[in-house]
One Martini backbone bead per residue (centre of mass of N, CA, C, O) as a GRO file, in nm:
protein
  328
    1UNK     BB    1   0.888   1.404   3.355
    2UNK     BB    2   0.824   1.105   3.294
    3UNK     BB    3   1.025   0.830   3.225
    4UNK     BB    4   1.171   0.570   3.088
    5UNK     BB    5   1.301   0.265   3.180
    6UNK     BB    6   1.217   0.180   2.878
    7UNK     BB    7   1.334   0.135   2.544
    8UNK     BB    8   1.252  -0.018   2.192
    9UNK     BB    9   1.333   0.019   1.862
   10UNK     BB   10   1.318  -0.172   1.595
   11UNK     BB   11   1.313  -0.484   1.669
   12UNK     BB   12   1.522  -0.734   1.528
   13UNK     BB   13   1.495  -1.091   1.510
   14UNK     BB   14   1.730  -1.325   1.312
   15UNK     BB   15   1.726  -1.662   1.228
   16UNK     BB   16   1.927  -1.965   1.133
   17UNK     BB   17   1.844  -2.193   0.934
   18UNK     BB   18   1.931  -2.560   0.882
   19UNK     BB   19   1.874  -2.815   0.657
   20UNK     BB   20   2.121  -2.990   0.695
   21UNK     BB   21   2.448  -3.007   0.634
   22UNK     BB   22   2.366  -2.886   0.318
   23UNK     BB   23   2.133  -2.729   0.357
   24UNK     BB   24   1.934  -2.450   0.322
   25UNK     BB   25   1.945  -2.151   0.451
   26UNK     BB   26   1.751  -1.958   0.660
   27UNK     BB   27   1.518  -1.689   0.750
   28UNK     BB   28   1.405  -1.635   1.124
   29UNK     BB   29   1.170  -1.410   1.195
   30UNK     BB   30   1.114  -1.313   1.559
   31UNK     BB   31   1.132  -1.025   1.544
   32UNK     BB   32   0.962  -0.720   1.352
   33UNK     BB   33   0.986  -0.392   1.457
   34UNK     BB   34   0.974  -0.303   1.760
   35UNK     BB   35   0.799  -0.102   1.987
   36UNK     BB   36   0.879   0.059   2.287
   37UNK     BB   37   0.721   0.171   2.648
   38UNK     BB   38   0.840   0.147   2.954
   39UNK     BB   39   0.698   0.248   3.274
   40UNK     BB   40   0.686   0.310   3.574
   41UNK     BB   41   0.484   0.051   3.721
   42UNK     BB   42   0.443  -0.114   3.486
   43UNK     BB   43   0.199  -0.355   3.297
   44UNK     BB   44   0.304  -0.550   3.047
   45UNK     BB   45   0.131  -0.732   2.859
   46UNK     BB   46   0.181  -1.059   2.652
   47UNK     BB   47   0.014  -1.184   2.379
   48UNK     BB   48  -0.023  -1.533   2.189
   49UNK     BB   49   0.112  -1.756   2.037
   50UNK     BB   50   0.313  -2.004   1.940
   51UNK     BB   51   0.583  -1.806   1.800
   52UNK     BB   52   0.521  -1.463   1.835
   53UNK     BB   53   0.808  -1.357   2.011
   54UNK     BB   54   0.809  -1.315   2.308
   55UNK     BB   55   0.976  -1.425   2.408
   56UNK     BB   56   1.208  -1.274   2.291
   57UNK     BB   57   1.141  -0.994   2.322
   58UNK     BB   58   1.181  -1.018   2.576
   59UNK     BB   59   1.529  -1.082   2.622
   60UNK     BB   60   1.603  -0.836   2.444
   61UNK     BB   61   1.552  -0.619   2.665
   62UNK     BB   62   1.774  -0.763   2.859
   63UNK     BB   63   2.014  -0.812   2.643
   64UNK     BB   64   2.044  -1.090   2.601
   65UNK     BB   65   1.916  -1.090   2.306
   66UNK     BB   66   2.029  -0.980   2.042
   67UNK     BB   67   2.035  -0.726   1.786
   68UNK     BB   68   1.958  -0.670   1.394
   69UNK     BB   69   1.768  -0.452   1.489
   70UNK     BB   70   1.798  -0.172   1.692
   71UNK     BB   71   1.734  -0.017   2.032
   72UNK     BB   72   1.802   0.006   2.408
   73UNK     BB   73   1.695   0.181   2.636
   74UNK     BB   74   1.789   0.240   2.963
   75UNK     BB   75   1.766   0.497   3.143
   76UNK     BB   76   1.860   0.633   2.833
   77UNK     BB   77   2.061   0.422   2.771
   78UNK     BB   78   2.250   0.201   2.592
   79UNK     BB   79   2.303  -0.106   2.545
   80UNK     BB   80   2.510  -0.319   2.644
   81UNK     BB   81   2.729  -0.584   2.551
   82UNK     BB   82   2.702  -0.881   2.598
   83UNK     BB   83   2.936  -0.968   2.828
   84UNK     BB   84   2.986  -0.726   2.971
   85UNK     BB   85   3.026  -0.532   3.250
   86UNK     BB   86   2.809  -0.336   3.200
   87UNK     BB   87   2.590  -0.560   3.193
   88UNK     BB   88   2.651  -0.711   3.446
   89UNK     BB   89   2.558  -0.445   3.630
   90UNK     BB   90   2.232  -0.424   3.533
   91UNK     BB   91   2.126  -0.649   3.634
   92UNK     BB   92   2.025  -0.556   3.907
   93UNK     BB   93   1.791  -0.364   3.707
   94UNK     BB   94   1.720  -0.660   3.565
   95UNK     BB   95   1.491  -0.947   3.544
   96UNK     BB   96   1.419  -1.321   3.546
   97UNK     BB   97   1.131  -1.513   3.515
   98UNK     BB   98   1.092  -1.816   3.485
   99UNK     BB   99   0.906  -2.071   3.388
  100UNK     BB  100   1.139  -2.329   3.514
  101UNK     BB  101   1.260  -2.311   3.820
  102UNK     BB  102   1.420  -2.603   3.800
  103UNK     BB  103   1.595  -2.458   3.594
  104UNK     BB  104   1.650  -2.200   3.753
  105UNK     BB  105   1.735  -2.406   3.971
  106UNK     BB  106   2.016  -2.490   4.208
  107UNK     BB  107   2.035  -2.870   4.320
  108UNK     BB  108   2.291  -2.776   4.545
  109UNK     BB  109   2.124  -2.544   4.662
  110UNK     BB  110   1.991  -2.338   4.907
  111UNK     BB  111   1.771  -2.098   4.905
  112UNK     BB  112   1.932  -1.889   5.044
  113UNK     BB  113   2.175  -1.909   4.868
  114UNK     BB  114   2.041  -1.813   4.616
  115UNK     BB  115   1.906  -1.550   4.733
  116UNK     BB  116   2.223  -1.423   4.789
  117UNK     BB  117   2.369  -1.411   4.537
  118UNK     BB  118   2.300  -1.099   4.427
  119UNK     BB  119   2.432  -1.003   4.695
  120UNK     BB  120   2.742  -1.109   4.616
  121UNK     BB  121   2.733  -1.008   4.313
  122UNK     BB  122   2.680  -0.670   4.386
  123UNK     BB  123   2.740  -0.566   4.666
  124UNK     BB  124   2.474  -0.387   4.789
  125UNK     BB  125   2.528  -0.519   5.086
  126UNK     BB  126   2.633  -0.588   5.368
  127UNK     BB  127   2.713  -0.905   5.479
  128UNK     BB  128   2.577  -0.894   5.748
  129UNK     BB  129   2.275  -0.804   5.618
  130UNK     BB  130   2.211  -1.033   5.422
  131UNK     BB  131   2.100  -1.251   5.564
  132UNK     BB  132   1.778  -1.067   5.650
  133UNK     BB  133   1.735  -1.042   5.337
  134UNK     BB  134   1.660  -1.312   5.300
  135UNK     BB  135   1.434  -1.338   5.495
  136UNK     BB  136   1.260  -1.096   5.401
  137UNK     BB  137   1.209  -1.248   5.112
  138UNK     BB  138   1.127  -1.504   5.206
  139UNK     BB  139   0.847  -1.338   5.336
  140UNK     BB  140   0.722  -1.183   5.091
  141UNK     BB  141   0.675  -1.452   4.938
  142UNK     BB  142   0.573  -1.691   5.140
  143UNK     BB  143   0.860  -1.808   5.314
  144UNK     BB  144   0.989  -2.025   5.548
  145UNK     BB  145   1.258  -2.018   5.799
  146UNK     BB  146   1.289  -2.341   5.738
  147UNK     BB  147   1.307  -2.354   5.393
  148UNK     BB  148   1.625  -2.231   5.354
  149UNK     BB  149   1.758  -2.561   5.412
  150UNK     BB  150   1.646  -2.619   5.138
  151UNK     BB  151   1.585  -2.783   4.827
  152UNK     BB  152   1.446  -2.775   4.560
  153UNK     BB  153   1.298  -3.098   4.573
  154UNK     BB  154   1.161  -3.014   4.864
  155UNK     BB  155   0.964  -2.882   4.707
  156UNK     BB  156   0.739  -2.692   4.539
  157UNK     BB  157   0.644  -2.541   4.294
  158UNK     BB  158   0.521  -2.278   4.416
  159UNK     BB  159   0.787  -2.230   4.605
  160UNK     BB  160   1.005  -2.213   4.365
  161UNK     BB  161   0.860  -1.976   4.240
  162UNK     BB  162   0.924  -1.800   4.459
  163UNK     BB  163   1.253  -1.848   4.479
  164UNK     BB  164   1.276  -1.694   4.197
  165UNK     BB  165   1.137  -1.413   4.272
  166UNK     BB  166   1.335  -1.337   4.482
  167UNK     BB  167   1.604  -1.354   4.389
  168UNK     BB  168   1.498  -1.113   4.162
  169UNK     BB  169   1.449  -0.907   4.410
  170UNK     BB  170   1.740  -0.868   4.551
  171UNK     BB  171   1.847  -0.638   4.407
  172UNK     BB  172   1.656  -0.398   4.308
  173UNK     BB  173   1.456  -0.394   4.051
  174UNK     BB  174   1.326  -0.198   3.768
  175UNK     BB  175   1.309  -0.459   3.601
  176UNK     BB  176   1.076  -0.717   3.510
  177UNK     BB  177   1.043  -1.046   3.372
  178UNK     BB  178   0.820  -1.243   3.253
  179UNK     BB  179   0.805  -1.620   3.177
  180UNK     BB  180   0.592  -1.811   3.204
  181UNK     BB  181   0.543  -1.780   3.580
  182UNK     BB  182   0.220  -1.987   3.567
  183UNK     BB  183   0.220  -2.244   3.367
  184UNK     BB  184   0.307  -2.503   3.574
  185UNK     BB  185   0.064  -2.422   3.786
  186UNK     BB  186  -0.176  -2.466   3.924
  187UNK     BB  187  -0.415  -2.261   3.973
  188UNK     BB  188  -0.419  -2.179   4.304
  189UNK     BB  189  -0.113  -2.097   4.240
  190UNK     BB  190  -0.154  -1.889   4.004
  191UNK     BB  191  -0.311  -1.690   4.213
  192UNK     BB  192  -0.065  -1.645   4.403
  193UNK     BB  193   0.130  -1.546   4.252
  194UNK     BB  194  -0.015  -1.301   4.085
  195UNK     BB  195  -0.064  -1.176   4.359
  196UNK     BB  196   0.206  -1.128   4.440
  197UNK     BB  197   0.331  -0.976   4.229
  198UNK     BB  198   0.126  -0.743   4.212
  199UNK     BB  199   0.221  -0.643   4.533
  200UNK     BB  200   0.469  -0.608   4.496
  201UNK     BB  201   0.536  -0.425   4.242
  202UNK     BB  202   0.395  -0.184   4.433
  203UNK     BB  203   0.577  -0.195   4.664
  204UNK     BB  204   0.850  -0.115   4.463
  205UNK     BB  205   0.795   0.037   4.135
  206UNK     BB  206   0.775  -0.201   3.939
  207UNK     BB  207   0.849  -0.292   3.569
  208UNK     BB  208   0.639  -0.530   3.407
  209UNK     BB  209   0.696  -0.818   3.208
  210UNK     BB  210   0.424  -1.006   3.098
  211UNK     BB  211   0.417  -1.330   2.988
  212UNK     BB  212   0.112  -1.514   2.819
  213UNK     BB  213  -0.126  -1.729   2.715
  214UNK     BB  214  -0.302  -1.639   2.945
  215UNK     BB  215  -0.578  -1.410   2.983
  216UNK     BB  216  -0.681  -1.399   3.214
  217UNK     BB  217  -0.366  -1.325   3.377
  218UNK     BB  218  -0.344  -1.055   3.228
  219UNK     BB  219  -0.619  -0.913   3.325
  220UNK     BB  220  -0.513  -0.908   3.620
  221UNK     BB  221  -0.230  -0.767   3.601
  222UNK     BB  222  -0.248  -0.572   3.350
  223UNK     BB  223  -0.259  -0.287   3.185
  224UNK     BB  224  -0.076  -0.314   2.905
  225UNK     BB  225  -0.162  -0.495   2.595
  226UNK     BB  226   0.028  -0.716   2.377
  227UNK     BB  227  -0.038  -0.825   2.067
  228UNK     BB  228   0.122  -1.123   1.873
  229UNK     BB  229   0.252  -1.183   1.582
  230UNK     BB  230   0.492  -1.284   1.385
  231UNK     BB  231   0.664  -1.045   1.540
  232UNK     BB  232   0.406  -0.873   1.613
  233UNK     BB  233   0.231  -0.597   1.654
  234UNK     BB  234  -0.148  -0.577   1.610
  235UNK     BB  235  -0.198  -0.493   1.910
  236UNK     BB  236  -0.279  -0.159   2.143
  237UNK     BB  237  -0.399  -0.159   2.519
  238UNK     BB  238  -0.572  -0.179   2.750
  239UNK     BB  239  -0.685  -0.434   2.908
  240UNK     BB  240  -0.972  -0.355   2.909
  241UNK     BB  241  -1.004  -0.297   2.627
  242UNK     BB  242  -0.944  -0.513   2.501
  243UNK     BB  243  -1.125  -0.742   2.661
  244UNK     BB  244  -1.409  -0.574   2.564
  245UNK     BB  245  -1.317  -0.431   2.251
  246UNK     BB  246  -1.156  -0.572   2.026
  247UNK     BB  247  -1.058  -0.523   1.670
  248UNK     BB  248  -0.894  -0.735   1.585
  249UNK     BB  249  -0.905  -1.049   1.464
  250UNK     BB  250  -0.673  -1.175   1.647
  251UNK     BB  251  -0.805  -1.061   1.913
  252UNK     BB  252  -1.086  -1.170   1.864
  253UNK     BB  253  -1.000  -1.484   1.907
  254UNK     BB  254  -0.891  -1.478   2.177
  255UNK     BB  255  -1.089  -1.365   2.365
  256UNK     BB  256  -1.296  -1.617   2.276
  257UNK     BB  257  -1.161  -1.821   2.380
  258UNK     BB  258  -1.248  -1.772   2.661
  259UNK     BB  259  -1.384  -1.864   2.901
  260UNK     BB  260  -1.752  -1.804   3.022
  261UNK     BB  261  -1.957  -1.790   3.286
  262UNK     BB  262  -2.274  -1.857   3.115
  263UNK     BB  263  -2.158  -1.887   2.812
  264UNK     BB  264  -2.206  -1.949   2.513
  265UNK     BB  265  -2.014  -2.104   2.228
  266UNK     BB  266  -2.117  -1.928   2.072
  267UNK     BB  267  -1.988  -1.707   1.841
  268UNK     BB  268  -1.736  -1.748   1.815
  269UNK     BB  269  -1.399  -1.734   1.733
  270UNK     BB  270  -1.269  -1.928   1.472
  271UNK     BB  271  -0.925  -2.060   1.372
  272UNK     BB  272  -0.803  -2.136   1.093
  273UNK     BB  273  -0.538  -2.312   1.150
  274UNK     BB  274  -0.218  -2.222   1.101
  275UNK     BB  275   0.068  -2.082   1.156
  276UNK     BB  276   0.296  -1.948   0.967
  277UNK     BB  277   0.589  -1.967   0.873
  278UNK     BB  278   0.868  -1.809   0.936
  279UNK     BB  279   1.013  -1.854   0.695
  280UNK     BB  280   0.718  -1.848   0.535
  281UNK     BB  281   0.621  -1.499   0.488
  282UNK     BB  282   0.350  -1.364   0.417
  283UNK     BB  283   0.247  -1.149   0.201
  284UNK     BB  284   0.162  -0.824   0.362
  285UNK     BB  285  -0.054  -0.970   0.600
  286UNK     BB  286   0.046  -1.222   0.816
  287UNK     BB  287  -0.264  -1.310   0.880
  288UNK     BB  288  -0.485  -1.333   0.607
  289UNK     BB  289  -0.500  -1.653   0.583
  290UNK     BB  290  -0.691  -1.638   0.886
  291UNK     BB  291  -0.917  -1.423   0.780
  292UNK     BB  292  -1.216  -1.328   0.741
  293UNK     BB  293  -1.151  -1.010   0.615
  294UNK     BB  294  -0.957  -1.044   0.376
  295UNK     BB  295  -0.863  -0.856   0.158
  296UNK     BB  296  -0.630  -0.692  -0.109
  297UNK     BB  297  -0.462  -0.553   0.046
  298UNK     BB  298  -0.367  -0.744   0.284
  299UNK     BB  299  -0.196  -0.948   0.035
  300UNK     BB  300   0.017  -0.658  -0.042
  301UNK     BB  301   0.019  -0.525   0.237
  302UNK     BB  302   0.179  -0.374   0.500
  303UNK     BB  303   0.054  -0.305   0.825
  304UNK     BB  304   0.058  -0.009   1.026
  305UNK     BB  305   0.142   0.056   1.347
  306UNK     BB  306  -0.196   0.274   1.436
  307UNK     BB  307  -0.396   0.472   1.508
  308UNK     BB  308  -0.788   0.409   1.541
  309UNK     BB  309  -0.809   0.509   1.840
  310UNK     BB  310  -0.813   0.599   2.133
  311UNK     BB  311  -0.536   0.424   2.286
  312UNK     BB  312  -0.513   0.283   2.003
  313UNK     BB  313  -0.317   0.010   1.847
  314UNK     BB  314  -0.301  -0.104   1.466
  315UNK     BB  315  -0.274  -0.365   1.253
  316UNK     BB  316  -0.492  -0.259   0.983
  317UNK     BB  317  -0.667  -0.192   0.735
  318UNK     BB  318  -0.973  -0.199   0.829
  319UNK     BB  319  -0.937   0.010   1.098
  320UNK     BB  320  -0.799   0.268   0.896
  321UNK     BB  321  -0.996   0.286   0.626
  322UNK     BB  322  -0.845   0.116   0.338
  323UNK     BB  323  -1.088  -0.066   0.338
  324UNK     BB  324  -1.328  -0.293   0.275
  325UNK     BB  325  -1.469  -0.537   0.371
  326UNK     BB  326  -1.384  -0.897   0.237
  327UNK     BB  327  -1.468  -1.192   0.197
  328UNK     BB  328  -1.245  -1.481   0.208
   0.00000   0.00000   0.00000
């Protein structure tokens, strides 16, 4: 029986904010109990509106952000706790691939330099052999081996974020952590990345967690997409399924927002207002104040992601059949 290389139960993460000096403490839900299996070898893409937990959702997962509630499983032991030793070595079996290349690589240092940096620091190979392992990685990225006494600043968007990628894989991860690691870069260079990663992950047998909100981009590398609202997730199936046949109704906004060549814009479903605040969650389902289908029970009950139909799982409440659509 093949087993997770991570599990994740009840993730529950709660931020503390201030208005002013003396300002009211509030207290905002950002990931709330979240439960997920990532099996070897598997991309789960993340997707949602701006605010919705993705980053903090991966973080969690990497124990990077720790959590008020929930427990994280690697290879089925529980995650050490941030900033210990054991956490420190888990490292070299999880990376994070950032938004941003160029604030995730050191202005000071050489590209062959920092993608070696992670063979220095886990000792995973002889120092003699790390030189070509350097090559290596940077020749699998489709990076030439003058670029690798430049420095970041001499590099394009696209190389940066190559250079970013060969680190994160040098060290030989169980699981890679993407997080909108081609919001920032031209259309054609985001087809380049998302495809290098694509066949990196096959070749190497990488469990990989995609963030975006592009969703053109999630369904050409996602297996299983995981779409999520104010720190929940809402709906749950394969890649296919969600964008093919979506269920859920904030699921069905997300996917006709996608524009399609030669369908006219007529007839998409298009959401009113903005996301609730996070610090005042309304009661029942957080979607029902912009939910077209919203009934009673909606704005009283918090609906429980479960199985709705085979392969999918959704938290809605008129999906589970538990009472009729009564236009909002």
């Amino acid at each position: 029986m093949i087993k997770p290389v991570l599990e994740a139960t009840g993730l529950t993460r709660i931020y503390q904010s201030k208005q002013g000096l003396f300002g009211k403490t509030t207290r905002i839900r950002a990931v709330d109990g979240v439960t997920q299996k990532i099996m070897p070898g598997e991309v789960v893409g993340i997707v949602g509106e701006s605010g919705s937990g993705k980053s903090t959702l991966g973080r969690m997962l990497l124990g990077i952000d720790p959590a008020q509630g929930g427990e994280v499983l690697f290879e089925g032991k529980p995650m050490p706790a941030p900033g210990t030793s054991e956490w420190r070595r888990l490292r070299a079996k999880m990376q994070l691939v950032y938004q941003d290349p160029l604030a995730a690589l050191d202005r000071r240092l050489t590209i062959a330099t920092q993608i070696r940096e992670p063979l220095d620091i886990h000792g995973l190979i002889p120092g003699e052999h790390r030189q070509a392992r350097v090559e290596e990685l940077m020749a699998a990225v489709g990076l030439r081996k003058d670029q690798a006494e430049r420095y970041p600043h001499e590099l394009s968007g696209g190389q940066r974020q190559r250079v970013v990628i060969a680190r994160a894989l040098a060290s030989g991860p169980r699981l890679l952590v993407c997080d909108e690691p081609v919001s920032a870069l031209d259309v054609s260079i985001q087809a380049q990345i998302v495809n290098m990663l694509r066949d990196l992950q096959e070749q190497n047998g990488i469990a990989m967690v995609f963030i975006s909100h592009d969703l053109k981009v999630v369904r050409n590398i996602a297996d299983r997409v995981l779409v999520m609202y104010l720190g929940r997730i809402v709906e749950e199936a394969s890649s296919d399924v969600i964008f093919h046949s979506p269920r859920h109704p904030y699921t069905q906004a997300l996917v006709s927002s996608v524009p399609v060549p030669g369908k006219p814009l007529e007839g998409r479903m298009i959401l009113q207002g903005e996301p609730p605040n996070p610090a005042k969650r309304p009661g029942g389902c957080v979607f029902h104040p912009r939910c077209p289908l919203a009934s009673d029970i909606c704005r009283t009950t918090v609906p429980v992601l479960r199985p709705v139909e085979p392969q999918r799982l959704a938290a809605c409440h008129l999906l589970a059949g538990e009472a009729q659509p009564i236009a909002a």
